[in-house]
C-alpha positions as CSV (number, residue, x, y, z in Angstrom):
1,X,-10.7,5.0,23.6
2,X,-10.5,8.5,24.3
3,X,-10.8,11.2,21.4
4,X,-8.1,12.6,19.8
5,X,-8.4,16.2,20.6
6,X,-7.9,14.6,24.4
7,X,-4.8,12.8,23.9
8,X,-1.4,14.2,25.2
9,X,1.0,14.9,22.2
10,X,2.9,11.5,23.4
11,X,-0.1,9.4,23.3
12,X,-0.7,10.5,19.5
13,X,2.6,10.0,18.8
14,X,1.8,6.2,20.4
15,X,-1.6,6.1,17.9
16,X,0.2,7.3,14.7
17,X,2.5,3.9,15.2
18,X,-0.1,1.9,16.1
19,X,-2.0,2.8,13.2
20,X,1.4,2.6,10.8
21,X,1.4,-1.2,12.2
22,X,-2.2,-2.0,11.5
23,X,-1.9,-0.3,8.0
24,X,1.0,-2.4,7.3
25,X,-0.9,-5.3,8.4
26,X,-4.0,-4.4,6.4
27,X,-1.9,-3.7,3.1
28,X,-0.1,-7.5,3.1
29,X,-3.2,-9.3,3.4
30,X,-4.8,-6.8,0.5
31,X,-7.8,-5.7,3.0
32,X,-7.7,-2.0,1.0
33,X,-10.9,-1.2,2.4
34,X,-9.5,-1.4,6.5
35,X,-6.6,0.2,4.6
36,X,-8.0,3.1,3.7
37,X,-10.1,3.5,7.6
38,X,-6.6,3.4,8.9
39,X,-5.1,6.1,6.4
40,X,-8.0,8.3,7.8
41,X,-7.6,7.7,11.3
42,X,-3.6,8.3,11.0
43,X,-4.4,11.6,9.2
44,X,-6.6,12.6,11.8
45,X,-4.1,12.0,14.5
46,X,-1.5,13.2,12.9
47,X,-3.3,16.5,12.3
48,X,-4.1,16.6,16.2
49,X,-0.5,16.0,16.7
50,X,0.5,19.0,14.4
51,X,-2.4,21.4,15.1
52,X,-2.6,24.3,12.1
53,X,0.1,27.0,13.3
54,X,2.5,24.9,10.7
55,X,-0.1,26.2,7.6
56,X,-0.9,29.2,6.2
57,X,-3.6,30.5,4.7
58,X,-2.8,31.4,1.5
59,X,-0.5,28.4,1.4
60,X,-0.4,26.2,-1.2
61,X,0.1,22.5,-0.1
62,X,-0.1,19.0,-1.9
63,X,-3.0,16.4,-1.3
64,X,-2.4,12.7,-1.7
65,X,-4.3,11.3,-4.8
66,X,-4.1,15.1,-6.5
67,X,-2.1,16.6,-9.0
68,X,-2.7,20.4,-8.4
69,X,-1.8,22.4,-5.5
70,X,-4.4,22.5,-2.9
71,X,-4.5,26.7,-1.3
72,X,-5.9,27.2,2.3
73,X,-8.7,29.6,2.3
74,X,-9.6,29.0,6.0
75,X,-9.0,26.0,9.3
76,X,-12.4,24.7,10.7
77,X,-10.3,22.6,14.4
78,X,-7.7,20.3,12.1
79,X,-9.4,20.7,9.1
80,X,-8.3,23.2,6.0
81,X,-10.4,24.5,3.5
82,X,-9.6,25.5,0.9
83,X,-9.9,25.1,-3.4
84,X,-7.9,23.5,-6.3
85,X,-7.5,25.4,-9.4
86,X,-10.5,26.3,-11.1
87,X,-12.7,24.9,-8.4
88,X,-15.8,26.5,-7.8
89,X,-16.6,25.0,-3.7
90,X,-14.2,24.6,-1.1
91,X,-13.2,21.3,0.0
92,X,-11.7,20.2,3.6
93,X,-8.6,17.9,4.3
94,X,-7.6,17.6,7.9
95,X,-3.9,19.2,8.0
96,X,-2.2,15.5,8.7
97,X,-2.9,15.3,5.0
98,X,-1.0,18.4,3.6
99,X,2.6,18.8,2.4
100,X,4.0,21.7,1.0
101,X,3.6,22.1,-2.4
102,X,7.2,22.2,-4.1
C-alpha cells in the first residue's frame, strides 16, 4: 500500500470510503478496538486529502471527544498543534480531525 502523502487526491478520496465501509463493518460486530484503528487511518487520509491551507493559526476548531475549543498554534505536515484552555503543553491532532469551532 502506498503512503498517503503519495496518493493522488482521487485515490484518497477511494481510501476515506473504503475505510467508512470497514468502520461500518467493525462498529456492527462491536470490534471498538479495529474501530478506533480505522477512525485514525480515515483522519489521516482525510487530512492528506485536505492539506492545512483550510486552517488558521489562531483558529479555534473542535476535537472529537472534547468539549473546549482546540486553537492552532502551529502545522507540523497534517498535523496542528496547538492548546485547550488552560493547558500548559501543546498537543497535535492531524487536521482530518478539526471542525470549526461554532
Amino acid at each position: 500500500m502506498r503512503l498517503y502523502s503519495q496518493m493522488t487526491l482521487a485515490e484518497l478520496q477511494e481510501e476515506m470510503e473504503r475505510l467508512r465501509n470497514l468502520a461500518a463493518e467493525a462498529q456492527k460486530s462491536g470490534d471498538e478496538s479495529q474501530l478506533g484503528i480505522i477512525q485514525q487511518k480515515y483522519f489521516m487520509a482525510k487530512s492528506y486529502y485536505l492539506g492545512t491551507s483550510e486552517f488558521r493559526i489562531g483558529g479555534k476548531y473542535s476535537v472529537p471527544d472534547h468539549d473546549q475549543p482546540f486553537t492552532i498554534e502551529y502545522f507540523n505536515g497534517v498535523f496542528a498543534w496547538g492548546r485547550f484552555p488552560g493547558a500548559s503543553e501543546p498537543v497535535g491532532f492531524p487536521v482530518g480531525m478539526l471542525e470549526p469551532w461554532i
